[in-house]
Predicted model as a PDB file, atoms N, CA, C, CB and O in Angstrom, pLDDT in the B-factor column:
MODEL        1                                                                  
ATOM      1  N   UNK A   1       0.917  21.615  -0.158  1.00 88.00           N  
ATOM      2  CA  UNK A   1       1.519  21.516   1.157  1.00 88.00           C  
ATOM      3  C   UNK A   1       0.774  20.465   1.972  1.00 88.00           C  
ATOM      4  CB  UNK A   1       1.506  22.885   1.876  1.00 88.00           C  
ATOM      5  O   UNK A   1      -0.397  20.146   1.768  1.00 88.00           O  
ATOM      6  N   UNK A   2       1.767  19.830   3.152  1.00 91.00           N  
ATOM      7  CA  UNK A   2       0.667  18.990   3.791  1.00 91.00           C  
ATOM      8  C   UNK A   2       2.120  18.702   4.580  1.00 91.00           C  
ATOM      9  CB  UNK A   2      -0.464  17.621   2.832  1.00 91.00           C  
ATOM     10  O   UNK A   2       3.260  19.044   4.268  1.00 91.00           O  
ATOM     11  N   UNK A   3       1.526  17.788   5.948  1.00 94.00           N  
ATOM     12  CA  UNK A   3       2.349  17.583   6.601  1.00 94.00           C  
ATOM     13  C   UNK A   3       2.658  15.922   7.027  1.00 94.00           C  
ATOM     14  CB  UNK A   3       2.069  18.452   7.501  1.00 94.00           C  
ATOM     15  O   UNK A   3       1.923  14.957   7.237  1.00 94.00           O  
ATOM     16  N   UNK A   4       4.356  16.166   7.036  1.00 93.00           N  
ATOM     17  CA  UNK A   4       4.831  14.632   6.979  1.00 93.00           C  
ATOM     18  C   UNK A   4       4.208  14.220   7.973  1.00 93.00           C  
ATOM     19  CB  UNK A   4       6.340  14.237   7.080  1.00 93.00           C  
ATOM     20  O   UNK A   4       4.040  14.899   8.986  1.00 93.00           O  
ATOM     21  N   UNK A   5       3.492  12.246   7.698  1.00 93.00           N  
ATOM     22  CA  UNK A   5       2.991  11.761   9.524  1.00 93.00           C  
ATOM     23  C   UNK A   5       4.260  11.081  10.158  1.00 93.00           C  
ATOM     24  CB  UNK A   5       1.477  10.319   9.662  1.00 93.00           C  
ATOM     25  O   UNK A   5       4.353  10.473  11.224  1.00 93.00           O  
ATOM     26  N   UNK A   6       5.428  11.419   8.985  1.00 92.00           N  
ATOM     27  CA  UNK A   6       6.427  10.612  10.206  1.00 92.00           C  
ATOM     28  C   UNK A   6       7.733  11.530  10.898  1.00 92.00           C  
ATOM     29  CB  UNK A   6       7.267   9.130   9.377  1.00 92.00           C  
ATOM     30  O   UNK A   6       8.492  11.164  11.795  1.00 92.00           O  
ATOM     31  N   UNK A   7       7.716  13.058  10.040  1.00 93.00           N  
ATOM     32  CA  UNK A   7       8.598  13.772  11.092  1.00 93.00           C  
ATOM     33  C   UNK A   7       7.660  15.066  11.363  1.00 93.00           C  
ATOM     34  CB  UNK A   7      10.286  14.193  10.489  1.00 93.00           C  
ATOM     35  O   UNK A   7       8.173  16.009  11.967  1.00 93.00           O  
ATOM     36  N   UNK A   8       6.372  15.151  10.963  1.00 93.00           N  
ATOM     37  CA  UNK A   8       5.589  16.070  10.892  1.00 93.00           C  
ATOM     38  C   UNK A   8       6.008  17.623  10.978  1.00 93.00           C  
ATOM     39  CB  UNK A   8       4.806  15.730  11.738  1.00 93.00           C  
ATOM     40  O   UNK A   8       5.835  18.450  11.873  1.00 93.00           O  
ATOM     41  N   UNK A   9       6.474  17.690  10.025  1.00 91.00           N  
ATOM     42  CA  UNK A   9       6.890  18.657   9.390  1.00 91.00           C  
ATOM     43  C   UNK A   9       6.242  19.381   8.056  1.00 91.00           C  
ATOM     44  CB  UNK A   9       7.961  18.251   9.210  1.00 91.00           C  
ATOM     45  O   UNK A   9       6.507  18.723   7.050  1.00 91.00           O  
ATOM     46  N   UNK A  10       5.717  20.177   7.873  1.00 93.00           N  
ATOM     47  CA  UNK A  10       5.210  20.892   6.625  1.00 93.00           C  
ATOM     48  C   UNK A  10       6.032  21.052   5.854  1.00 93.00           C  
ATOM     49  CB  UNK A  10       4.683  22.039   6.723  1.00 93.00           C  
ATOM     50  O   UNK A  10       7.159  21.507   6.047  1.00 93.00           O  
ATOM     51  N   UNK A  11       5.430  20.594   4.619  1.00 91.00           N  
ATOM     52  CA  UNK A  11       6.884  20.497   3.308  1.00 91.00           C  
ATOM     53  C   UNK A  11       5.751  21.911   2.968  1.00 91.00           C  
ATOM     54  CB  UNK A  11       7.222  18.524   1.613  1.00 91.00           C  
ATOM     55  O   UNK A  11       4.764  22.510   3.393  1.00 91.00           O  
ATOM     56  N   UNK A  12       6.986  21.859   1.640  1.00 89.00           N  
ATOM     57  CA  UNK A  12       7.094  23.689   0.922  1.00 89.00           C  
ATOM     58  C   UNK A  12       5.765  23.502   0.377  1.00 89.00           C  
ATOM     59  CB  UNK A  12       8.535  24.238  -0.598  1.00 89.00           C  
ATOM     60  O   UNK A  12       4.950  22.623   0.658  1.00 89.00           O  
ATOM     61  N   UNK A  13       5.648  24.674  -0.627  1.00 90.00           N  
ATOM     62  CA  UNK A  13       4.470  24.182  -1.638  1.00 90.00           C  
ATOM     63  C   UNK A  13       5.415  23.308  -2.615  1.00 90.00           C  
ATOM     64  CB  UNK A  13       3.525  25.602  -2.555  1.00 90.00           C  
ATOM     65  O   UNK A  13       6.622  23.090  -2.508  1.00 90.00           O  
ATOM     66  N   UNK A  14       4.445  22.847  -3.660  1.00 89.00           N  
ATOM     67  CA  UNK A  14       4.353  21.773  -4.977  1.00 89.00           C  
ATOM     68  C   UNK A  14       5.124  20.831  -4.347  1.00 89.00           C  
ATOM     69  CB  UNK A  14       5.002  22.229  -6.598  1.00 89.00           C  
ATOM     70  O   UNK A  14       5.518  20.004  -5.170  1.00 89.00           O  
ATOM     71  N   UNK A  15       5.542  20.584  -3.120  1.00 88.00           N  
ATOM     72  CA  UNK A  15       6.429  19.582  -2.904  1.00 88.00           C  
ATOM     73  C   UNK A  15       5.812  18.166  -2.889  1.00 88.00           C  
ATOM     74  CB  UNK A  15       7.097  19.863  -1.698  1.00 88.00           C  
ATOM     75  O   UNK A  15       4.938  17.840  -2.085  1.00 88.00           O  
ATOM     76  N   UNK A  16       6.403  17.225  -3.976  1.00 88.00           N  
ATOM     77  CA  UNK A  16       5.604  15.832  -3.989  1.00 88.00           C  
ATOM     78  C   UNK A  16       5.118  15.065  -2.611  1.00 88.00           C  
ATOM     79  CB  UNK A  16       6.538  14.811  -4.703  1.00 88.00           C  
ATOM     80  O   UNK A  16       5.721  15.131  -1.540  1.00 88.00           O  
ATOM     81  N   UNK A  17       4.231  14.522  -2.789  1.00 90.00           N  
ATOM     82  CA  UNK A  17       3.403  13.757  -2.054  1.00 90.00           C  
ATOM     83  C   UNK A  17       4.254  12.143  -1.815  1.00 90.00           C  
ATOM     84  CB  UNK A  17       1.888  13.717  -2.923  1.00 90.00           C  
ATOM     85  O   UNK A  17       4.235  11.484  -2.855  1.00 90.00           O  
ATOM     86  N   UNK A  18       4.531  11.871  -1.357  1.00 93.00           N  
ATOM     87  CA  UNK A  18       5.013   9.865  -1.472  1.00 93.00           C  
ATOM     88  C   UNK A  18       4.597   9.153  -0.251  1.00 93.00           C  
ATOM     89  CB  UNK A  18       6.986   9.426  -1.512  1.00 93.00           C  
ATOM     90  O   UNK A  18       4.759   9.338   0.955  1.00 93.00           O  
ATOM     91  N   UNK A  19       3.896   8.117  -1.115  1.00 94.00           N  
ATOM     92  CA  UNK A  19       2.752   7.281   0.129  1.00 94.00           C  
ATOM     93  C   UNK A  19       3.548   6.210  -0.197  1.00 94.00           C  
ATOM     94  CB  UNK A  19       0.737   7.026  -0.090  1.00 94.00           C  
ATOM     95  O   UNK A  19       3.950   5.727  -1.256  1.00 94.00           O  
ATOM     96  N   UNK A  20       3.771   5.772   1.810  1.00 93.00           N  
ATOM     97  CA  UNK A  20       4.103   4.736   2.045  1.00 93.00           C  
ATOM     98  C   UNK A  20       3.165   3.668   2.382  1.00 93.00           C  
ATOM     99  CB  UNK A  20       4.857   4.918   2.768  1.00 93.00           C  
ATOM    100  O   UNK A  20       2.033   3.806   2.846  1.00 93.00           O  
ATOM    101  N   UNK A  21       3.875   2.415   2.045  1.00 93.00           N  
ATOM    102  CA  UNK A  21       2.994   1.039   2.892  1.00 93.00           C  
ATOM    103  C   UNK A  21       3.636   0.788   4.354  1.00 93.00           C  
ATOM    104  CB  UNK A  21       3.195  -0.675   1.938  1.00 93.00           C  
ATOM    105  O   UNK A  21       4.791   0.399   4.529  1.00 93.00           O  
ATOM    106  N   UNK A  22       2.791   1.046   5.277  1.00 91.00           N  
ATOM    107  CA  UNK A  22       3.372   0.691   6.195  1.00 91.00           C  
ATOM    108  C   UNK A  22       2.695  -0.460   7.040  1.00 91.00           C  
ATOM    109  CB  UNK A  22       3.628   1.760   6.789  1.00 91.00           C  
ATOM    110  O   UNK A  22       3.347  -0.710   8.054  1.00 91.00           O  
ATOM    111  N   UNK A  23       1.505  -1.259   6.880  1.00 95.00           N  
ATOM    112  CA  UNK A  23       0.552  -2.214   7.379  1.00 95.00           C  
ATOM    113  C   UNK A  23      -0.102  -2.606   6.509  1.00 95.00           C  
ATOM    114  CB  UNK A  23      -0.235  -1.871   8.279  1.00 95.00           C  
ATOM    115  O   UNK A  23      -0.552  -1.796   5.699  1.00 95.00           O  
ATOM    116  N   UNK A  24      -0.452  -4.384   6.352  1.00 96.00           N  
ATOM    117  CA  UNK A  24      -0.747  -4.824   5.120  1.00 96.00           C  
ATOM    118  C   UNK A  24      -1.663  -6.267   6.206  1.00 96.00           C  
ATOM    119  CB  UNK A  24       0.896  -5.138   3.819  1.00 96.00           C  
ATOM    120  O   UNK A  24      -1.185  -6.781   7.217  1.00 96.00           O  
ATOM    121  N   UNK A  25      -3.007  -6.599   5.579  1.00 96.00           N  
ATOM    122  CA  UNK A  25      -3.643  -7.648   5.954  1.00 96.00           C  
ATOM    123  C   UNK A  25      -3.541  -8.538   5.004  1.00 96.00           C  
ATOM    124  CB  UNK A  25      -4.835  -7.433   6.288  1.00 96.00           C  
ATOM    125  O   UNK A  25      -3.162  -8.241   3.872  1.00 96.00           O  
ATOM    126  N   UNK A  26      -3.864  -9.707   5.361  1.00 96.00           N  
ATOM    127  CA  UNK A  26      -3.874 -11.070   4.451  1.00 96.00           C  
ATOM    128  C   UNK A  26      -5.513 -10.750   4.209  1.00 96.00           C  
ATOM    129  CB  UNK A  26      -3.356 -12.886   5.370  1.00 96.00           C  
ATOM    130  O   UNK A  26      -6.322 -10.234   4.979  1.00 96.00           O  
ATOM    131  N   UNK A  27      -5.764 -11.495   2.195  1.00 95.00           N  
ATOM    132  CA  UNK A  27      -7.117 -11.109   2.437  1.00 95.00           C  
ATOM    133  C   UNK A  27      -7.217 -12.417   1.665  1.00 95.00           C  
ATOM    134  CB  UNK A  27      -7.843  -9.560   1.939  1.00 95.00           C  
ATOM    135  O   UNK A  27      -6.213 -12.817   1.075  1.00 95.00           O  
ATOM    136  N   UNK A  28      -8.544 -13.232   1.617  1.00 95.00           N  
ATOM    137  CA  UNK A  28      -9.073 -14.115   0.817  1.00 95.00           C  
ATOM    138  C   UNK A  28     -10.174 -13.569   0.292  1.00 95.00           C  
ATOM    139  CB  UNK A  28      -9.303 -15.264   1.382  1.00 95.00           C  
ATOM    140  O   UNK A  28     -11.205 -13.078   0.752  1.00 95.00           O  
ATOM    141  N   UNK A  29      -9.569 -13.831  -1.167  1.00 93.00           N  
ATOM    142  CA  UNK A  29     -10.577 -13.585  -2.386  1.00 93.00           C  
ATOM    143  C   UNK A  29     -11.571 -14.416  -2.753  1.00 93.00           C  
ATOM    144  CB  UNK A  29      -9.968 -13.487  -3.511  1.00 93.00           C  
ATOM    145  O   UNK A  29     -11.010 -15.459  -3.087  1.00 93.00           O  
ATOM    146  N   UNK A  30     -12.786 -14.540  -2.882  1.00 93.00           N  
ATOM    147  CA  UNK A  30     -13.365 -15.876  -3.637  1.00 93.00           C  
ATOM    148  C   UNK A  30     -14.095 -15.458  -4.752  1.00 93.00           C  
ATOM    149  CB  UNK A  30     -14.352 -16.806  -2.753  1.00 93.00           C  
ATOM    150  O   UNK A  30     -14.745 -14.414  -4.809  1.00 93.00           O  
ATOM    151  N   UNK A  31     -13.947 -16.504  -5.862  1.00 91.00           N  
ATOM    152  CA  UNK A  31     -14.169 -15.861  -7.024  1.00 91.00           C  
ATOM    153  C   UNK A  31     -15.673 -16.530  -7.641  1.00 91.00           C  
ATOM    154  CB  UNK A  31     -12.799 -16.073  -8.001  1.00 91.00           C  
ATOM    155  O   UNK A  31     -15.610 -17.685  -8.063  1.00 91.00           O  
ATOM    156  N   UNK A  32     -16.661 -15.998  -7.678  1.00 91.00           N  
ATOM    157  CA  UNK A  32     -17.349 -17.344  -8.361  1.00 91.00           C  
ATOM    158  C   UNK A  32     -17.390 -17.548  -9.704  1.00 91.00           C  
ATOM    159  CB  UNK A  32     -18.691 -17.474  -8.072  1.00 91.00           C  
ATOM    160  O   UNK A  32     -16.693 -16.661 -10.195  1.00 91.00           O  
ATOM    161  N   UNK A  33     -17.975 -18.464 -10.840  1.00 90.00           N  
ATOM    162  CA  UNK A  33     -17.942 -18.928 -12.050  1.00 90.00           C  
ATOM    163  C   UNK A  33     -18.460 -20.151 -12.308  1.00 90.00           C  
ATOM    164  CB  UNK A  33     -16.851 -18.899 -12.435  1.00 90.00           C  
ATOM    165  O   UNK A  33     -18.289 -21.132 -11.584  1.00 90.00           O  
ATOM    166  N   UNK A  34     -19.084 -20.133 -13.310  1.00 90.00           N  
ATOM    167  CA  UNK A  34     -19.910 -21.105 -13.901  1.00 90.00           C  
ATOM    168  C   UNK A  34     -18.984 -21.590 -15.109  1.00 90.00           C  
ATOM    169  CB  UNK A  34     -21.399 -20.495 -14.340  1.00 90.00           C  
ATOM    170  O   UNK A  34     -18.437 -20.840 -15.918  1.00 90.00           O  
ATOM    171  N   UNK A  35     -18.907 -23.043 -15.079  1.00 86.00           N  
ATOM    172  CA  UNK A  35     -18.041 -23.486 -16.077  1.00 86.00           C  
ATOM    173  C   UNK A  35     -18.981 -24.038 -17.275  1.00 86.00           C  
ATOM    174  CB  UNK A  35     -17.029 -24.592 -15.475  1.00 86.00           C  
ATOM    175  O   UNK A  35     -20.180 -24.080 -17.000  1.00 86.00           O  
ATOM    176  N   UNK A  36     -18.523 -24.546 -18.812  1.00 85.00           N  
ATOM    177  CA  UNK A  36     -18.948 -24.529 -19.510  1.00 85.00           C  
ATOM    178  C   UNK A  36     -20.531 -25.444 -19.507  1.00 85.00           C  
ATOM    179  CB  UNK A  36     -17.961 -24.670 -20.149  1.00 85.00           C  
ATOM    180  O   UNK A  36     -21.504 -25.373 -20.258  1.00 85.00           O  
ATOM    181  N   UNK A  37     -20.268 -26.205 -18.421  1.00 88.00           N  
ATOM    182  CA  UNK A  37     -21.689 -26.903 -18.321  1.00 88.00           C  
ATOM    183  C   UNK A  37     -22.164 -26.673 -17.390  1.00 88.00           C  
ATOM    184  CB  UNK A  37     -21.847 -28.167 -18.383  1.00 88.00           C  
ATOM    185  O   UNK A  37     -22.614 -27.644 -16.782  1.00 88.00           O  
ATOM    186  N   UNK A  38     -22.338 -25.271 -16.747  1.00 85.00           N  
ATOM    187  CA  UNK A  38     -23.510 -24.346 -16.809  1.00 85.00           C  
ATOM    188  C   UNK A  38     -23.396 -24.978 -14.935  1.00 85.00           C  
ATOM    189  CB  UNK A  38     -25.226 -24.754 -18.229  1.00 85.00           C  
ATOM    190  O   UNK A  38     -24.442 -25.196 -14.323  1.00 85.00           O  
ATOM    191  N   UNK A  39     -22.062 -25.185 -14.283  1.00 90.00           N  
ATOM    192  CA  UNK A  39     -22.008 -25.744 -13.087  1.00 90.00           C  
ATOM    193  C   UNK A  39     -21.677 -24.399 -12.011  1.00 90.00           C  
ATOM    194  CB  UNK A  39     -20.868 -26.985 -13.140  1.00 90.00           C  
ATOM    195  O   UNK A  39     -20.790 -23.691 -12.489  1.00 90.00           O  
ATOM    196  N   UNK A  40     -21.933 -24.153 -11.350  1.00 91.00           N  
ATOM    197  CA  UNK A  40     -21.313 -23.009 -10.532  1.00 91.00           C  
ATOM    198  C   UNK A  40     -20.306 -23.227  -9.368  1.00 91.00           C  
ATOM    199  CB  UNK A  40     -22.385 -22.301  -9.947  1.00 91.00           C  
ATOM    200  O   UNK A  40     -20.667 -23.714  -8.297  1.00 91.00           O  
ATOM    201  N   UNK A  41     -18.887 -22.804  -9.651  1.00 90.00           N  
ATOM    202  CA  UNK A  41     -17.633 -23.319  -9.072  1.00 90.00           C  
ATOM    203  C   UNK A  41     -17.288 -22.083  -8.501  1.00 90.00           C  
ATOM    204  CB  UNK A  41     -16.519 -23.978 -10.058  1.00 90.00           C  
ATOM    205  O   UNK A  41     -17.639 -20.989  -8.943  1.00 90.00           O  
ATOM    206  N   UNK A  42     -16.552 -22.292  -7.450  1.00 91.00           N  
ATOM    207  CA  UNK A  42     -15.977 -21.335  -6.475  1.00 91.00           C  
ATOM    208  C   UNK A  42     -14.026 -21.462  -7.031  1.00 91.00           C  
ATOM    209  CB  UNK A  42     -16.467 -22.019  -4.489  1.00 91.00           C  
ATOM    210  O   UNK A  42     -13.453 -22.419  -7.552  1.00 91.00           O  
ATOM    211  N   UNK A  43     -13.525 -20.217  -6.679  1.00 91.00           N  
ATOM    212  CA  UNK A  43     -11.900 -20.178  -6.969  1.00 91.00           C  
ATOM    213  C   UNK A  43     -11.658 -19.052  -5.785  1.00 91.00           C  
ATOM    214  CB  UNK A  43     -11.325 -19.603  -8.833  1.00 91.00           C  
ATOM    215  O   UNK A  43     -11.854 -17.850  -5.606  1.00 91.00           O  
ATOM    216  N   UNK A  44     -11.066 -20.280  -5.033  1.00 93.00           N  
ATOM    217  CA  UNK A  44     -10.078 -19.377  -4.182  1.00 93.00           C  
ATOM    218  C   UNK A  44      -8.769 -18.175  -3.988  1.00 93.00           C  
ATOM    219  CB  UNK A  44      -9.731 -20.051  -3.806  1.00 93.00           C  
ATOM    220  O   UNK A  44      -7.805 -18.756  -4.488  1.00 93.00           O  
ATOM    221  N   UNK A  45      -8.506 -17.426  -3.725  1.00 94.00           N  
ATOM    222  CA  UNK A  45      -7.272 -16.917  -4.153  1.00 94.00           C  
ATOM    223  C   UNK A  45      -6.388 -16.168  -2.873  1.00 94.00           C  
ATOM    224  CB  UNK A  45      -7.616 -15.892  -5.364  1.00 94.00           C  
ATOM    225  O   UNK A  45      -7.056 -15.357  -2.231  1.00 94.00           O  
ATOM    226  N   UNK A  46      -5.270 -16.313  -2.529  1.00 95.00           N  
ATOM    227  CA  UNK A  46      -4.661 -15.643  -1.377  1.00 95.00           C  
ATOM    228  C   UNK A  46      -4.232 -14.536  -1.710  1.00 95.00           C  
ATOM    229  CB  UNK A  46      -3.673 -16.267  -0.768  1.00 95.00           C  
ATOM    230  O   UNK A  46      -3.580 -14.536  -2.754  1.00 95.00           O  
ATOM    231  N   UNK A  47      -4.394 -13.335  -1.068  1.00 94.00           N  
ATOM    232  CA  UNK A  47      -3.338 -12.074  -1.612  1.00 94.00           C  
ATOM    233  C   UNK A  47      -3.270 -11.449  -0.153  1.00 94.00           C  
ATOM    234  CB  UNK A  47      -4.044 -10.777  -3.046  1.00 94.00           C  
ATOM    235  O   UNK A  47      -3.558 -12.085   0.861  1.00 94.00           O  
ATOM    236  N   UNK A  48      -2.781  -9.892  -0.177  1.00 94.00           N  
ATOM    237  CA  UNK A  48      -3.212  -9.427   0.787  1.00 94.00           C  
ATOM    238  C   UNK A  48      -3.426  -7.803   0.296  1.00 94.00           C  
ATOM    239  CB  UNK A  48      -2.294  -9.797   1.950  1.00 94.00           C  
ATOM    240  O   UNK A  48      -3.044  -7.662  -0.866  1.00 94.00           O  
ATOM    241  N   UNK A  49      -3.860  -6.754   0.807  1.00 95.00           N  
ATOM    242  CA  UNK A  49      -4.358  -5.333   0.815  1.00 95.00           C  
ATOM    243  C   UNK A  49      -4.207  -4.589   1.940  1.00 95.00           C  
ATOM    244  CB  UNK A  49      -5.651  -5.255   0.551  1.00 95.00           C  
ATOM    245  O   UNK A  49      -4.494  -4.803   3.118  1.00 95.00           O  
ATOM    246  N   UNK A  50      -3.601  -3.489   1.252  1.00 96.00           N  
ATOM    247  CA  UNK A  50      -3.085  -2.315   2.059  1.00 96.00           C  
ATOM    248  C   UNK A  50      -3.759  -2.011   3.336  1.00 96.00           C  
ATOM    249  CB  UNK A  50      -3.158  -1.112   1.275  1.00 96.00           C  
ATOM    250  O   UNK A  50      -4.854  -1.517   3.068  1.00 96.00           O  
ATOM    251  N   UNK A  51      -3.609  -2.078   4.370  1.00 96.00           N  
ATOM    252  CA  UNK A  51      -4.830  -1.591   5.798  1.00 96.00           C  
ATOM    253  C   UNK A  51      -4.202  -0.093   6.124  1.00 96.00           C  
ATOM    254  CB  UNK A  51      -4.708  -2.878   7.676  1.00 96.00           C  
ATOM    255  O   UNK A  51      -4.904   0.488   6.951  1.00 96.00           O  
ATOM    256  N   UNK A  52      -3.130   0.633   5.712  1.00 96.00           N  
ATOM    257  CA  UNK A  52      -2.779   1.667   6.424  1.00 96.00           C  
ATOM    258  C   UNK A  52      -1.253   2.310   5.206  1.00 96.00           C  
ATOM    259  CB  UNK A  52      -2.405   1.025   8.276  1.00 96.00           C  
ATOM    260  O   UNK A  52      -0.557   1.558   4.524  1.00 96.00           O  
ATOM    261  N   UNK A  53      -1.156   3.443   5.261  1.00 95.00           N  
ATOM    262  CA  UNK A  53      -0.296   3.857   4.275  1.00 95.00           C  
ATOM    263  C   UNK A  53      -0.244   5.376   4.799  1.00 95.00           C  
ATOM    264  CB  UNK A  53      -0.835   3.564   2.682  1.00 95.00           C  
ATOM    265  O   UNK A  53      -1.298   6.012   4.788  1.00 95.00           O  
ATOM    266  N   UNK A  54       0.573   5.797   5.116  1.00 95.00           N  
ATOM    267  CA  UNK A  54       0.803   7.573   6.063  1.00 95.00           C  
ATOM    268  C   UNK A  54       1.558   8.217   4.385  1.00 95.00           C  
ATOM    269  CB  UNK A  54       2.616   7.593   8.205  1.00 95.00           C  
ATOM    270  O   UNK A  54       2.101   7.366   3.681  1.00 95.00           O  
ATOM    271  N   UNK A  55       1.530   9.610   3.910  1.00 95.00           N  
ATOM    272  CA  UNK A  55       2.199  10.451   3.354  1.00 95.00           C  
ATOM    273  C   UNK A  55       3.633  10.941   4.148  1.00 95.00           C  
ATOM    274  CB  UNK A  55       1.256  11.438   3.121  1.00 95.00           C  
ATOM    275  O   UNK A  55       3.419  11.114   5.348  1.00 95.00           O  
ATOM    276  N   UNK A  56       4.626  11.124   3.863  1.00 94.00           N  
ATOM    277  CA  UNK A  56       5.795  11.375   4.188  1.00 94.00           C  
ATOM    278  C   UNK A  56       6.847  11.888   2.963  1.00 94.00           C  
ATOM    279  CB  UNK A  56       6.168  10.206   4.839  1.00 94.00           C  
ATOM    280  O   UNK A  56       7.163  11.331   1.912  1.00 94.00           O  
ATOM    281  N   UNK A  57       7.154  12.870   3.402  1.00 92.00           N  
ATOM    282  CA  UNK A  57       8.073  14.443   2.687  1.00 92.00           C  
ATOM    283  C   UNK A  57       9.243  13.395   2.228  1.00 92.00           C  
ATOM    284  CB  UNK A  57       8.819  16.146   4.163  1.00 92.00           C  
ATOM    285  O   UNK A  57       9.722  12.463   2.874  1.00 92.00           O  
ATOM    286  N   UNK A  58       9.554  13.850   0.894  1.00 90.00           N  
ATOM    287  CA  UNK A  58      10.840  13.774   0.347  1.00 90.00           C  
ATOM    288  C   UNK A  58      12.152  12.715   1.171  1.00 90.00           C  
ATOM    289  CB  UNK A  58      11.234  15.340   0.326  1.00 90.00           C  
ATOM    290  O   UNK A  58      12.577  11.574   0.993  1.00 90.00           O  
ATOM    291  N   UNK A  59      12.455  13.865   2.141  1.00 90.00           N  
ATOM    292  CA  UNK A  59      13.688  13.553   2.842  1.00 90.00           C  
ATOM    293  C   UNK A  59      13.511  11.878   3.627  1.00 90.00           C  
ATOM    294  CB  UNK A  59      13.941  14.918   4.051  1.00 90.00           C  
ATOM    295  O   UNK A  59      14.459  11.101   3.742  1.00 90.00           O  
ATOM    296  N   UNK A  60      12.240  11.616   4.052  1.00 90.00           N  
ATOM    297  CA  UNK A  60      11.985  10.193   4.932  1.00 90.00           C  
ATOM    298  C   UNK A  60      11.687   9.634   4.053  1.00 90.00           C  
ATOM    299  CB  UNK A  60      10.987   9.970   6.071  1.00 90.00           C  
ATOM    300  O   UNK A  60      12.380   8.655   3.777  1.00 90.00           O  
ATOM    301  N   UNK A  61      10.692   9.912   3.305  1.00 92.00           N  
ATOM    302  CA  UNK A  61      10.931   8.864   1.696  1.00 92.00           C  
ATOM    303  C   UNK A  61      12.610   8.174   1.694  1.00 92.00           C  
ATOM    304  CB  UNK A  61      10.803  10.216  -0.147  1.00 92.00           C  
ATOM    305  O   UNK A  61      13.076   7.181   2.254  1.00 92.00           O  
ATOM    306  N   UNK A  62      13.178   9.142   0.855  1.00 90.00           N  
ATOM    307  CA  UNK A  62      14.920   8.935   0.668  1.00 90.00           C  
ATOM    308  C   UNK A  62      15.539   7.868   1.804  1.00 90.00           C  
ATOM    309  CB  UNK A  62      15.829  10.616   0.956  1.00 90.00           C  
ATOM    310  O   UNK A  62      16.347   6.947   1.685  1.00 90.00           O  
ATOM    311  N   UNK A  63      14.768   8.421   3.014  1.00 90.00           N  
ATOM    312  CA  UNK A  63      15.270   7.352   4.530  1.00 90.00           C  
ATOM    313  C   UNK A  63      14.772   6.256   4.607  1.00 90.00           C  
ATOM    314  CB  UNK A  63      14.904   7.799   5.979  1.00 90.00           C  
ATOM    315  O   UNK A  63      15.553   5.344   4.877  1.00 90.00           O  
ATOM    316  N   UNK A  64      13.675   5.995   4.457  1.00 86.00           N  
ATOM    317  CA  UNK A  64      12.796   4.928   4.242  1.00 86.00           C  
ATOM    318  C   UNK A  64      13.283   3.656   3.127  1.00 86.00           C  
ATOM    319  CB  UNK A  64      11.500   5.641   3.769  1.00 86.00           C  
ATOM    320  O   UNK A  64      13.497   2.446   3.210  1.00 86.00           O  
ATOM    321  N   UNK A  65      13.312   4.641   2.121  1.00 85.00           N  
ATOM    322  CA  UNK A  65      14.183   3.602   0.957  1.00 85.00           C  
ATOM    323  C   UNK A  65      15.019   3.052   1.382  1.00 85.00           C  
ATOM    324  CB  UNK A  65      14.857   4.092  -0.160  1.00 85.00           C  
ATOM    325  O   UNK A  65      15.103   1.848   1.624  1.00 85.00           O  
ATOM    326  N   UNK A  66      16.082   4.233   1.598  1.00 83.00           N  
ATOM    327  CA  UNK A  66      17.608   3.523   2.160  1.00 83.00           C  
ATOM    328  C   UNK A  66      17.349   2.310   3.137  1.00 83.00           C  
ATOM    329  CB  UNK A  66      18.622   4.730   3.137  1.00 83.00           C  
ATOM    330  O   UNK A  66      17.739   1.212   2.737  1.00 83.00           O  
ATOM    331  N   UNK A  67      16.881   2.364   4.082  1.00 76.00           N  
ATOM    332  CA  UNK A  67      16.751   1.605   5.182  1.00 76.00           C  
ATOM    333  C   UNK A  67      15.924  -0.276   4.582  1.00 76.00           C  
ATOM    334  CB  UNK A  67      15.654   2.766   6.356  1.00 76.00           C  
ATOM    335  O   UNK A  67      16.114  -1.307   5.227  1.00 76.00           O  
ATOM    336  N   UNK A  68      15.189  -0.215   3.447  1.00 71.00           N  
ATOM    337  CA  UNK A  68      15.154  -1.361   3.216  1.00 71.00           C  
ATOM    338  C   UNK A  68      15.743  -1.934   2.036  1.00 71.00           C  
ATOM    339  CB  UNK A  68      14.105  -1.598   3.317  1.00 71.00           C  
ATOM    340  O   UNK A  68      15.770  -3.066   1.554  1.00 71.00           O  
ATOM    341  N   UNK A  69      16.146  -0.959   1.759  1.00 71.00           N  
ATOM    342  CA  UNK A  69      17.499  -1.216   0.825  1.00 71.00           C  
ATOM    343  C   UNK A  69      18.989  -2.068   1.699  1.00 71.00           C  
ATOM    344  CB  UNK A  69      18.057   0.600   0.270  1.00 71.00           C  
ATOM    345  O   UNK A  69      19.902  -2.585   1.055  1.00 71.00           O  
ATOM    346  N   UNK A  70      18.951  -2.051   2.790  1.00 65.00           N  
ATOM    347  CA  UNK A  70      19.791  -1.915   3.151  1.00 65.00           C  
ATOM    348  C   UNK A  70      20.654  -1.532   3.921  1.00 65.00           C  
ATOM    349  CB  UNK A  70      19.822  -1.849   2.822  1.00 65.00           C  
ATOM    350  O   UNK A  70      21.161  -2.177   4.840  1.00 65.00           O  
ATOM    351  N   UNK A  71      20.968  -0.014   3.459  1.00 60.00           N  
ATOM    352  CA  UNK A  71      22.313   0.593   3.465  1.00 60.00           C  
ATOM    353  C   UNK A  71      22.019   1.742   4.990  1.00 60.00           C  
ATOM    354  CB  UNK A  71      22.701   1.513   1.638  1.00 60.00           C  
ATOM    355  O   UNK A  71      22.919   2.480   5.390  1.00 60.00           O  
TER     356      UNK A  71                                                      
ENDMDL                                                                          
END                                                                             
């Protein structure tokens, strides 16, 4: 059991868990490495990582989908 953070509502027992993304930062990676002649090189990389993600019951899941689905 646990309660939805977006209609906060207590689901039943065994009722699945589904974590949303809801806030995401840009992150820069830097990688280091030494290439075969023993030089030490930097590798940049862009991505980004999750900053925030709430649990939400079944039914807003289902809503959630729909809604960037689309429909």
């Amino acid at each position: 059991m646990y309660k939805c953070q977006k209609c906060n509502k207590t689901t039943t027992p065994h009722e699945k868990c589904n974590k949303v993304v809801v806030e995401t930062r840009d992150k820069e990676y830097i990688n280091e490495y030494e290439n075969k002649w023993g030089n030490k090189k930097q590798k940049i990389t862009n991505g980004y990582e999750i900053a925030k993600e709430i649990n939400v019951c079944d039914e807003c899941y289902s809503k959630m989908k729909g809604e960037q689905n689309g429909e």
